[in-house]
C-alpha positions in Angstrom: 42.8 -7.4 13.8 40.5 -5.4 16.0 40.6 -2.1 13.6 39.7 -4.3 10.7 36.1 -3.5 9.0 33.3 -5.6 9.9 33.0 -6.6 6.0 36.4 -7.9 6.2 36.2 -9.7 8.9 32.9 -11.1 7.8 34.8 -12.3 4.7 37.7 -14.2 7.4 34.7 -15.7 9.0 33.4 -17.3 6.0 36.6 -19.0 5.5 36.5 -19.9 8.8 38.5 -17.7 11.0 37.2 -18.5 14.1 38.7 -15.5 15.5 37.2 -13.4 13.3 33.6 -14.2 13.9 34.7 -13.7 17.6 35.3 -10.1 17.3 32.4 -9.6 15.0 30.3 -11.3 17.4 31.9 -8.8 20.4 31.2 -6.1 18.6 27.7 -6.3 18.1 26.7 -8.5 20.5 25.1 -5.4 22.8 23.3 -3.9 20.3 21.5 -7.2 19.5 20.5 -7.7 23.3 19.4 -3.9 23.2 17.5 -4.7 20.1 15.9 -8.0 21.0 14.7 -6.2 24.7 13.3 -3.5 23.1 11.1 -5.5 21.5 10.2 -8.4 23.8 10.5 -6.0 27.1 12.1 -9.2 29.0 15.5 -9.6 29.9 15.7 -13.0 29.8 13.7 -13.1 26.5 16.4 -10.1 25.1 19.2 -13.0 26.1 17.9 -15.7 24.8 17.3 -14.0 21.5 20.8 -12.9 21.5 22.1 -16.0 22.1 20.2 -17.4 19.1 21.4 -14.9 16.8 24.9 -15.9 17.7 24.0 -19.1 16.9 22.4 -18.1 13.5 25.5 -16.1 12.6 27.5 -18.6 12.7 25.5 -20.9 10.4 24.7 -17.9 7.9 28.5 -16.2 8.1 29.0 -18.0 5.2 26.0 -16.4 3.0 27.1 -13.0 3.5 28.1 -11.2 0.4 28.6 -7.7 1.4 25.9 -6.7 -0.8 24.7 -4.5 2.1 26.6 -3.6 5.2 27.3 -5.8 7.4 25.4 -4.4 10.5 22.4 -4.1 8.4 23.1 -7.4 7.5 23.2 -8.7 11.1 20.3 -6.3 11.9 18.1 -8.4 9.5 19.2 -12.0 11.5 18.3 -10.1 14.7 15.0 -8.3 13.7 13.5 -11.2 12.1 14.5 -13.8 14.6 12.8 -11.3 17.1 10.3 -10.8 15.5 9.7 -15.0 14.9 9.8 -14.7 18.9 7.1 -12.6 19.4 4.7 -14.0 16.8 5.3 -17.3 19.1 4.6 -16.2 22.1 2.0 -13.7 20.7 1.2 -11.6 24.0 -1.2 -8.5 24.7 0.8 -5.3 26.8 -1.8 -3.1 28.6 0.1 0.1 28.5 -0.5 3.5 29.4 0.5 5.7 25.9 1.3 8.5 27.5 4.9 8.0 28.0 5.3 7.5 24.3 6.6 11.6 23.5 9.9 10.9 25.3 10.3 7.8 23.1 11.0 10.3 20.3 13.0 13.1 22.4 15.3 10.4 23.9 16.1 7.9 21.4 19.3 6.9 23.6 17.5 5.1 26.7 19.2 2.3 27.4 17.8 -1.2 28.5 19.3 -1.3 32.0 17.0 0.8 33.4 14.3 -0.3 34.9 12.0 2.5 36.4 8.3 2.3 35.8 8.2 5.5 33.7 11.0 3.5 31.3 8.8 0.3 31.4 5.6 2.3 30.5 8.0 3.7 27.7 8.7 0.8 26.5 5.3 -0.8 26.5 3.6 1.9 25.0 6.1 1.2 22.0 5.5 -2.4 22.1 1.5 -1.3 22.0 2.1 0.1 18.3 0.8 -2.0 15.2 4.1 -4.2 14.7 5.1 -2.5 11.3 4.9 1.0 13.1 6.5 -0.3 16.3 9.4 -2.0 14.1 10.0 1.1 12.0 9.6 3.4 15.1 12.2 1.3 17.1 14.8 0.8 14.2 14.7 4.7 13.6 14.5 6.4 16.8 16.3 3.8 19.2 18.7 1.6 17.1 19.5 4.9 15.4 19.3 3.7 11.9 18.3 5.6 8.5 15.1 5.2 6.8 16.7 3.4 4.0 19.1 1.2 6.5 15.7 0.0 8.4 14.0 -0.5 4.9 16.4 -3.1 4.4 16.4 -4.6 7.9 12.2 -4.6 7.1 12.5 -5.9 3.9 10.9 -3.3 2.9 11.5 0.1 0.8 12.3 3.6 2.3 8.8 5.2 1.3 7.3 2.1 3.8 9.5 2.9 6.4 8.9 6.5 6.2 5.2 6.0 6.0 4.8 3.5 9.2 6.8 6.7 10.9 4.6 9.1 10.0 1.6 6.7 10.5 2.7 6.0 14.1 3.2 9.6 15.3 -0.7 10.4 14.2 -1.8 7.2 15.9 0.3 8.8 19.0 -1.0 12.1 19.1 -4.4 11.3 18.7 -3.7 8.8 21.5 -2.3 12.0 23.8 -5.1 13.6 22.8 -7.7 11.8 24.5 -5.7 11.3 27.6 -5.7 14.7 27.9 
């Protein structure tokens, strides 16, 4: 069972194979908690969002209709319960925005690290307008196309694209006047 797609084991789970959801959970599990500490910065705050994605899955395994893939799927449930997170415990980050170039030259830091030149990373990326912070994240550190973030935003391509683009102007005039 453990070669088996994600789609059809999404489709097991819906019927209620338990230990189908199991393995879909197990398999994506990590790249939730990466995604949820990446946005919230917190550990603790990454687990608990992870948890409650887990617990989200399961209610809304049935709903899936492999009208998109299922990660993108799942990236949706984790991205907007994340993002419900952070509007509830709406908090400012004083950051230091120079650390945000290696954002974009090393889109495969990992979360367990925990030097102060990754934390200033990682705040100065929290610092960003959300839109530009979420589209910024989903391309450069969760690795996904324009068009797979676009539906993860619930937005189109161009949007994604734009908030991109938008973000590395706000960063470079940003570096400028450190500099």
């Amino acid at each position: 069972m453990s070669e088996e797609k994600d789609e059809t084991l999404a489709r097991r789970a819906a019927g209620g194979c338990r230990a189908s959801f199991a393995l879909l959970l197990e398999r994506h599990y990590d790249r939730v908690y990466r995604l949820a500490w990446r946005w919230t910065g917190s550990q603790t705050a990454g687990q608990d969002i992870a948890q409650d994605v887990a617990a989200k899955l399961a209610r809304a395994i049935r709903t899936y209709r492999a009208d998109a893939a299922f990660s993108t799927w799942l990236h949706r449930i984790a991205y907007t319960t994340t993002v419900d997170f952070l509007r509830s415990n709406q908090r400012t980050v004083a950051v230091d925005p120079s650390e945000i170039v290696r954002l974009i030259d090393s889109a495969s830091s990992v979360p367990h690290d925990t030097g102060a030149a990754h934390d200033d990373l990682w705040n100065a990326v929290r610092s960003l307008p959300d839109q530009q912070r979420d589209a910024v994240l989903l391309v450069y550190c969760e690795d996904l196309s324009h068009a797979e973030a676009s539906a993860v935003m619930g937005c189109s391509e161009k949007t994604v694209s734009w908030h991109v683009h938008e973000a590395k102007k706000r960063l470079k005039i940003i570096l400028e006047a450190v500099d």
